[in-house]
C-alpha positions in Angstrom: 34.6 20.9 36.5 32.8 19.8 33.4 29.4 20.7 34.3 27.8 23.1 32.6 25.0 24.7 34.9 21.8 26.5 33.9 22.0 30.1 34.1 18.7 31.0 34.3 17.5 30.7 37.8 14.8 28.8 38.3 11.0 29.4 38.1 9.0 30.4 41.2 7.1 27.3 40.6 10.3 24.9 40.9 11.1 26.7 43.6 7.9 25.9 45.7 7.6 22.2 44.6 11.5 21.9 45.7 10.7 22.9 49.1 7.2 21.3 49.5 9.7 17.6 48.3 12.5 19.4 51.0 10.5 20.0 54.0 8.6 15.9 53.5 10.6 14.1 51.5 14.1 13.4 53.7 11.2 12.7 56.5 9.1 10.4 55.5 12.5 8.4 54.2 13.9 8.4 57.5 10.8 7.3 59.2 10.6 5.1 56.8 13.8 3.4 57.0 13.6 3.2 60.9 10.4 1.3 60.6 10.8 -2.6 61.5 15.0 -2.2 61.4 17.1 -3.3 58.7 15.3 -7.2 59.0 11.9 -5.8 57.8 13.6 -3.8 54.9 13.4 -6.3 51.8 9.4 -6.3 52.8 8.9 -2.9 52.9 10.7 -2.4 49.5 8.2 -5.1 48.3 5.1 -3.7 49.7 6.1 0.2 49.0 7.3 -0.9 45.1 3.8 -2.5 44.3 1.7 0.0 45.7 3.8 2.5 43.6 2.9 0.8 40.8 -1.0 -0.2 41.5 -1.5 3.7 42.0 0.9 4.3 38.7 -1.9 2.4 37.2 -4.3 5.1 36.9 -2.5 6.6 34.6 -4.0 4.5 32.0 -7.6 6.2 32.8 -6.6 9.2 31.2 -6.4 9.0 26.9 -3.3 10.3 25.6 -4.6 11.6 22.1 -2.4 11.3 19.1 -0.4 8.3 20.7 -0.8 4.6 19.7 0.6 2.1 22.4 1.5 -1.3 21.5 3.5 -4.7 23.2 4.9 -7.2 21.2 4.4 -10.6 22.1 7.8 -11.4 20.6 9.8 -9.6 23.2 12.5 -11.4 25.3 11.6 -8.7 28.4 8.1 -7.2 27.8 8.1 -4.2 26.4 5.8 -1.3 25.5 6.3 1.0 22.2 5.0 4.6 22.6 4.5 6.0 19.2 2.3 8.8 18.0 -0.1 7.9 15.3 1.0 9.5 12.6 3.8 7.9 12.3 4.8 4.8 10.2 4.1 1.2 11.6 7.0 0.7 13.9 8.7 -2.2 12.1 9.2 1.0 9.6 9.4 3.8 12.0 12.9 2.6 13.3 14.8 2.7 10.3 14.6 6.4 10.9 15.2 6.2 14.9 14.4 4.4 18.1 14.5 5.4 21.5 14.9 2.8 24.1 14.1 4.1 27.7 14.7 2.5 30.9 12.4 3.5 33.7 13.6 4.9 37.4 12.4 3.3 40.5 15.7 2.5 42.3 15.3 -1.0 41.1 12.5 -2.3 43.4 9.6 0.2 41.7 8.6 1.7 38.7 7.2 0.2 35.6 5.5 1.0 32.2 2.9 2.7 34.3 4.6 5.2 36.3 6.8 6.7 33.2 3.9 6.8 30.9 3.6 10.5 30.7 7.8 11.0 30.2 7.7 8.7 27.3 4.7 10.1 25.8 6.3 13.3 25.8 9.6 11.7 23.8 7.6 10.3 21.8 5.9 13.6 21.0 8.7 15.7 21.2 11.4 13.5 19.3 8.6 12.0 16.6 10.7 8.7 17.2 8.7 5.5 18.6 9.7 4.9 22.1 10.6 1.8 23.5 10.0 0.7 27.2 11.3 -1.5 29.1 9.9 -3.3 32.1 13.2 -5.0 33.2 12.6 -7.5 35.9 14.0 -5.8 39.7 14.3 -6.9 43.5 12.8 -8.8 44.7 12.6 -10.9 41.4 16.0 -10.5 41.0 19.1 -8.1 41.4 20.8 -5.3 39.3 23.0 -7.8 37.5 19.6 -9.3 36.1 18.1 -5.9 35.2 21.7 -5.0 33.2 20.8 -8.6 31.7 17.0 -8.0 30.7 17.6 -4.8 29.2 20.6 -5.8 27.5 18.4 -8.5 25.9 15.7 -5.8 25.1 18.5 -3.7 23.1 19.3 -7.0 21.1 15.9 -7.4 20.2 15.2 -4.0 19.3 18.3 -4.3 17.1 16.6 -8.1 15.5 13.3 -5.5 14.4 15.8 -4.0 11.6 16.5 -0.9 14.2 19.9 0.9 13.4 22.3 1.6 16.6 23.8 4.2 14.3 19.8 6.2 14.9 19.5 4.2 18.7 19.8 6.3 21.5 19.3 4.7 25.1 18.1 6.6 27.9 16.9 6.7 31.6 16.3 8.2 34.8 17.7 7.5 38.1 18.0 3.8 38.2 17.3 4.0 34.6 20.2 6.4 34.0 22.2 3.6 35.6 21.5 0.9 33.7 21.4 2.7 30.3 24.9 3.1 30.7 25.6 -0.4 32.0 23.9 -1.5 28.9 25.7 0.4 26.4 28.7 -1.0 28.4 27.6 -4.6 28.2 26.3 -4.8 25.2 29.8 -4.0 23.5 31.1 -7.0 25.6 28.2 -9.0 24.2 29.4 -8.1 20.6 26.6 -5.8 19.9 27.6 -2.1 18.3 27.2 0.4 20.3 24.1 3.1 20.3 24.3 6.7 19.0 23.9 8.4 22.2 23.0 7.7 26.0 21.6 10.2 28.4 21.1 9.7 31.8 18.5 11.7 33.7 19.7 11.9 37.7 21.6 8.6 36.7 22.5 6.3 39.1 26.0 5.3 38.3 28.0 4.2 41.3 26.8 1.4 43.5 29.4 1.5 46.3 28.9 5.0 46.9 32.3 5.5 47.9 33.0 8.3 45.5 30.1 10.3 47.8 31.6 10.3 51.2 32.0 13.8 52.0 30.0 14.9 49.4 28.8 18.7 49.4 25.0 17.2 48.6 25.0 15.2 52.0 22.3 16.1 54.0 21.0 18.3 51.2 19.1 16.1 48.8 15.2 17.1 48.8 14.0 13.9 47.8 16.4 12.2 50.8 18.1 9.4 48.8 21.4 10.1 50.2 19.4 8.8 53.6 18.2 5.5 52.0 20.7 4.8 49.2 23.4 2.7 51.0 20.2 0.5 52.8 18.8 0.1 49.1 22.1 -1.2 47.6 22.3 -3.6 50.4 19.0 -5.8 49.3 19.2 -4.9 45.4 22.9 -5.6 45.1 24.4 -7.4 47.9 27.7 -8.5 46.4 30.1 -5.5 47.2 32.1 -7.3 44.2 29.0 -7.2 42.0 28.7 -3.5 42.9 32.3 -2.8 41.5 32.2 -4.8 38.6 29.0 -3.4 37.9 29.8 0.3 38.5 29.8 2.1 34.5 32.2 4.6 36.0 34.4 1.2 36.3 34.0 0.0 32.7 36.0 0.7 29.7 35.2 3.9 29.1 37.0 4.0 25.8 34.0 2.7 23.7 31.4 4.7 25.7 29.1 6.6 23.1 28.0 10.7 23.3 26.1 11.0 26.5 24.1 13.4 28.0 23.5 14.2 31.8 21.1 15.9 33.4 21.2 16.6 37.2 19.7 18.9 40.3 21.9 21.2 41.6 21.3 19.5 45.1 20.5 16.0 44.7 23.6 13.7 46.0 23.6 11.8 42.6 25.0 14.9 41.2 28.0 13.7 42.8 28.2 10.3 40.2 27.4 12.4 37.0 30.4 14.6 37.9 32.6 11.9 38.2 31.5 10.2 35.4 31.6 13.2 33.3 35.2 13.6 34.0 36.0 10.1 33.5 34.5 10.1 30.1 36.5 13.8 29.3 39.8 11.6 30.4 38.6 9.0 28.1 38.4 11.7 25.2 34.8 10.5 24.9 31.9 13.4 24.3 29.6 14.0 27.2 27.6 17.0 28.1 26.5 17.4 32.1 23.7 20.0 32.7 23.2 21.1 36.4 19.8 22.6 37.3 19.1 24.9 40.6 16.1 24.0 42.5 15.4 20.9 40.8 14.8 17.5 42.5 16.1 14.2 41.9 14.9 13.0 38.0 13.0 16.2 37.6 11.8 15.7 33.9 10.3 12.4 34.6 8.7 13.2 38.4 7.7 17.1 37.8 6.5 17.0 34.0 4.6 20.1 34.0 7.6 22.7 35.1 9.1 24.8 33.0 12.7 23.4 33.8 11.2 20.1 33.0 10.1 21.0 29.6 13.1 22.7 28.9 14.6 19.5 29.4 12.9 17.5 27.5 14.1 20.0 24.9 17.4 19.6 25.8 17.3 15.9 25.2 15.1 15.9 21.5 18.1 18.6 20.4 20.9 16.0 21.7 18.7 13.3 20.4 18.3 15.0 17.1 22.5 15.4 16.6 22.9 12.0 17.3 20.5 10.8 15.2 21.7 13.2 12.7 25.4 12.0 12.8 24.2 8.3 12.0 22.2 9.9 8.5 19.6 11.2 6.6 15.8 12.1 8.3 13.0 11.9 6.9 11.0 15.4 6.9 8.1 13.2 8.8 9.9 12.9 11.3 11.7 15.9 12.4 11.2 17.4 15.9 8.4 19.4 16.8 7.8 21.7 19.8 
């Protein structure tokens, strides 16, 4: 196997937040799902996606000090770049290294709100600007038109003078999928590919057939492997679409260094394995780090423990080699703890 787990075991505090999300989590989904039948699902993905996001909202209350936020107008797919202020204006900054992040949310929720923490904290941690993407999703439109917005936001970020050489693309969850069906795409559009991808609890099969029989059945503490083949049914219809769409179906060949992160538990460890191995087969670089105790997308949903800093550590470092591979970087902007 090419995962590489954690040694250390996990902090007392993961532990207790793992089983508070195990003991409600694969409950509330289940009552959840059996509420109204399968007819009254797209409205309940509606209605539980935009009260996500009006609570992600108040977020916003709280100043983040030593971070500038900005949107350009000029964006094809609006975007937000996180950047801390004492860096250089960002048309500037990205000559020295961009990050583009795709948000989780399992393509019906999430937003520039709900991540606004986890990208501060790149931001912080990498020195790099941070751009986010608020990719259209269900029930505006499907995973093929999310692949398509944020493919757009890559070529635009390339437009601003950014170098893919010193880009590195990254997401959680539904994020982790479609930063490597971007990085995938993108090459098929004629654009070069980024430095580096890492996917955080990615996402990265849609027809789930590579989970049946899965050790991590029944074992996931957030309950997605109750609610995942439901959610593909209304986000991605097209059992085609989910094929051709699949990044552990694409052309492999071209794929740039990635990065994985995943819980020991959570059933999506299942797709980084596999796509782990088919990227070793591929001769292409890819580290996958497997975490006891930790729930799906950790980093980004539990920012405060110690696994999740360590993380984030994890990532600046990989961040950091990529960036360092593609040239020179300025002393300004080297990472900081």
């Amino acid at each position: 196997m090419s995962a590489e787990p954690t040694t250390r075991r996990a902090s007392l505090l993961a532990r207790w937040m793992y089983a508070l999300f195990a003991l409600i989590m694969p409950r509330l989904v289940h009552w959840t799902n059996e509420r109204g039948g399968p007819e009254a699902a797209a409205g309940k993905l509606t209605r539980l996606g935009r009260g996500t996001n009006n609570i992600a909202r108040l977020q916003r209350v709280r100043p983040f000090f030593g971070i500038r936020f900005s949107r350009p107008a000029d964006a094809p797919v609006p975007v937000e770049v996180v950047r801390r202020t004492d860096s250089a204006p960002f048309e500037q900054a990205i000559g020295d290294g961009v990050i583009l992040y795709f948000h989780g949310g399992g393509f019906f929720t999430g937003g520039l709100d709900t991540h606004l923490h986890f990208v501060v904290t790149l931001a912080r941690r990498t020195r790099l600007p941070v751009v986010h993407v608020d990719y259209r999703q269900f029930p505006e439109t499907t995973v093929d038109g999310s692949v398509r917005d944020c493919v757009e936001a890559y070529r635009w970020l390339l437009d601003q003078g950014a170098d893919p050489a010193k880009t590195v693309i990254g997401g959680d969850s539904a994020g982790g999928y479609l930063t490597f069906a971007t990085a995938l795409a993108a090459q098929q559009h004629g654009l070069p590919a980024p430095a580096g991808v890492v996917g955080i609890s990615a996402l990265l099969e849609l027809d789930g057939a590579g989970r049946v029989g899965h050790e991590n059945l029944g074992r996931d503490a957030f309950g997605i492997d109750q609610a995942i083949e439901d959610l593909m049914e209304q986000v991605c219809p097209s059992p085609e679409m989910r094929r051709e769409l699949d990044p552990i179906n694409g052309a492999l060949d071209t794929m740039p260094p990635a990065l994985l992160i995943a819980g020991e538990t959570e059933i999506l460890r299942c797709d980084n394995e596999r796509l782990s191995e088919a990227l070793h087969r591929h001769n292409r670089p890819c580290r996958l780090e497997v975490w006891p105790s930790q729930i799906h997308a950790f980093p980004a949903v539990l920012p405060f423990l110690p696994e999740s800093r360590a993380a984030v550590t994890e990532i600046a470092g990989f961040v950091a080699e990529r960036l360092a591979e593609g040239g020179p970087v300025s002393d300004s902007r080297r990472e900081v703890s």
